[in-house]
C-alpha positions in Angstrom: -12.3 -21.0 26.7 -14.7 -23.3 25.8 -14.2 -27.1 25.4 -13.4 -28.3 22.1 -16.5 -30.9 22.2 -19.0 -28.0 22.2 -19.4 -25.0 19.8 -18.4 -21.7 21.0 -20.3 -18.7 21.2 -18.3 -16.8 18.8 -16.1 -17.7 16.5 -12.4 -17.5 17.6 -10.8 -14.2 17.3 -7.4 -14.9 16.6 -4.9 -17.6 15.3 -3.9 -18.0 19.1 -7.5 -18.4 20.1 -8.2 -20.9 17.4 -5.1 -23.3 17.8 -5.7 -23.4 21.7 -9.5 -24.2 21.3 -8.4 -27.4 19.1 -5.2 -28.0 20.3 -5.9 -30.6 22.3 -8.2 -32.8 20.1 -5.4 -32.3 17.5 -3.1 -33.8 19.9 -4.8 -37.0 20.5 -5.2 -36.7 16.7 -1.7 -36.9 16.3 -1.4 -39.8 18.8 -3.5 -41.6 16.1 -2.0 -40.8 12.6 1.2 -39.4 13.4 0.3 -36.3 11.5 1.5 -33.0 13.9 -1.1 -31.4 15.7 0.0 -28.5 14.3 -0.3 -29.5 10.9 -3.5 -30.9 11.6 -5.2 -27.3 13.4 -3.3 -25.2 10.7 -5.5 -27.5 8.2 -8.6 -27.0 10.1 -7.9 -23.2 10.4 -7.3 -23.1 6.1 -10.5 -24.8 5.7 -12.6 -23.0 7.8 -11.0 -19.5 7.7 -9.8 -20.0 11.0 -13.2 -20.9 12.3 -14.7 -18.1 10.3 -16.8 -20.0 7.7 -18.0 -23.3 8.7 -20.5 -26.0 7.2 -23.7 -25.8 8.2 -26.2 -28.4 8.1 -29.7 -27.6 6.7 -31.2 -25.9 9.6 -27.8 -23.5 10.2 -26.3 -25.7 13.1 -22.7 -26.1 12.8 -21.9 -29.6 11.1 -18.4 -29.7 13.1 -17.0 -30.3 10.0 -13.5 -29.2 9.8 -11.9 -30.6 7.5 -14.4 -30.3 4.4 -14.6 -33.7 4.6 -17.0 -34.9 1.6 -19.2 -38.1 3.0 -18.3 -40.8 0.1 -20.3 -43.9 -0.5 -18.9 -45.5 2.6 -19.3 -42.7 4.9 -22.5 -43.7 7.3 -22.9 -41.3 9.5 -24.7 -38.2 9.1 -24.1 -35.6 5.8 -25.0 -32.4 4.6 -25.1 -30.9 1.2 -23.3 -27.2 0.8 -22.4 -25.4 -2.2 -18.7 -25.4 -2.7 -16.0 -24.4 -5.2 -14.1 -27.3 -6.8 -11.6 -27.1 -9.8 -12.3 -28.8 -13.0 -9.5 -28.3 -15.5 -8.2 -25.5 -13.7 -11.0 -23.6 -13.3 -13.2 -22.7 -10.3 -16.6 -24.0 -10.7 -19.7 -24.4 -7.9 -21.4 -27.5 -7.3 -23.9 -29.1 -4.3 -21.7 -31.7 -2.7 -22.5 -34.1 0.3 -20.0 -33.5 3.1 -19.6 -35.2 6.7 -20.9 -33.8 9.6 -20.3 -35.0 13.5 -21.5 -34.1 16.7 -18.4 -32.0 18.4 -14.8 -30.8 17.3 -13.5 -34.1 18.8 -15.1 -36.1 16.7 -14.6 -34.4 13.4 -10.2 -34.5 14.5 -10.9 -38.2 15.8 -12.6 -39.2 11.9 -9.7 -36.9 10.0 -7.3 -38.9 12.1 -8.8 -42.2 10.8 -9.6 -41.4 7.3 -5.7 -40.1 7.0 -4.6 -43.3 8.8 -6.6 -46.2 6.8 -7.3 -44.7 3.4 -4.5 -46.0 1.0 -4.7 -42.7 -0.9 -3.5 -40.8 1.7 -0.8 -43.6 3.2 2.4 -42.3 2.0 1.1 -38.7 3.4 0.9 -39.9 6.9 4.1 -41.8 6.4 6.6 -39.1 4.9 5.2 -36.5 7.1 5.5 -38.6 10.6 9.3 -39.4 9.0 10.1 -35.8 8.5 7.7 -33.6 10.1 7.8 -31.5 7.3 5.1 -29.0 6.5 6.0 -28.9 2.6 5.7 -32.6 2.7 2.5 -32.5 4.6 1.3 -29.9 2.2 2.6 -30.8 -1.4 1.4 -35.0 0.2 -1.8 -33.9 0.5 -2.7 -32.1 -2.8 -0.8 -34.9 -4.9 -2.9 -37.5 -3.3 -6.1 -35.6 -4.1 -7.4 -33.6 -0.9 -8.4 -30.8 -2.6 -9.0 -29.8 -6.3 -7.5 -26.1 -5.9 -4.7 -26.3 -7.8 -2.9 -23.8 -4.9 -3.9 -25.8 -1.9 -0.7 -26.8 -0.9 0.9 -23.6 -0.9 -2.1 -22.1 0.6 -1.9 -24.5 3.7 1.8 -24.1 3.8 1.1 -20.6 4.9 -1.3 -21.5 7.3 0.6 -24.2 9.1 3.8 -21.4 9.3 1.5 -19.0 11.0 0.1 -22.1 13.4 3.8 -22.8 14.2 4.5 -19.0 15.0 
């Protein structure tokens, strides 16, 4: 299997494949925020169709992305800009957005870990879900504090992180 700092050759071919090709960058992840590793892989596998459907940057290399982080005014590291779906009054709509990109898998765990550690919007996330290592708190945490605009995330990634914990 290949290290988590490079890109594999194919994309993983099974839930097992995927959790063991990130486990151990979600590890030291956890080490950082507190957040589960599997919470954190099961999120990575929602968002990226368990390593299915990734960002690319502009000239179709991967962006490492796995998170679909968006690169904010602060961000200074490199972006790209993707079409994505976001939800605007409840309704799907697509729009060019700037997201982050990094140079390995590491690095993209390593800057999720940050973000979820030192952004006040996602504080009481981190802190109920290292208290309770609960995937619905994780979960339902995540979409109240604004990760995503679908308005089924959290029940989506529920799913997900219950088939990482199988």
């Amino acid at each position: 299997m290949p290290s988590c700092a490079r890109t594999p050759l194919r994309p993983p071919v099974s839930a097992q494949e995927f959790v063991a090709l990130h486990g151990e960058a979600a590890r030291k992840a956890e080490g950082a925020s507190g957040i589960p590793a599997s919470f954190m892989v099961a999120q990575a596998a929602h968002e990226t169709g368990w390593g299915r459907k990734h960002i690319r940057m502009a000239d179709g290399s991967n962006s490492f992305n796995l998170f679909g982080i968006k690169a904010g005014g602060g961000w200074k590291g490199p972006t790209t800009q993707v079409v994505t779906t976001e939800f605007v009054d409840g309704r799907a709509q697509k729009s060019t957005q700037n997201f982050r990109a990094y140079s390995s898998y590491d690095e993209s765990f390593a800057d999720y870990a940050r973000l979820m550690k030192t952004s006040p919007r996602y504080r009481e996330v981190v802190a109920g879900t290292a208290a309770t290592k609960s995937a619905h708190v994780f979960a339902q945490g995540l979409q109240q504090a604004g990760y995503a605009t679908d308005p089924a995330y959290a029940d989506k990634l529920g799913r997900v992180i219950n088939t990482t914990l199988r």
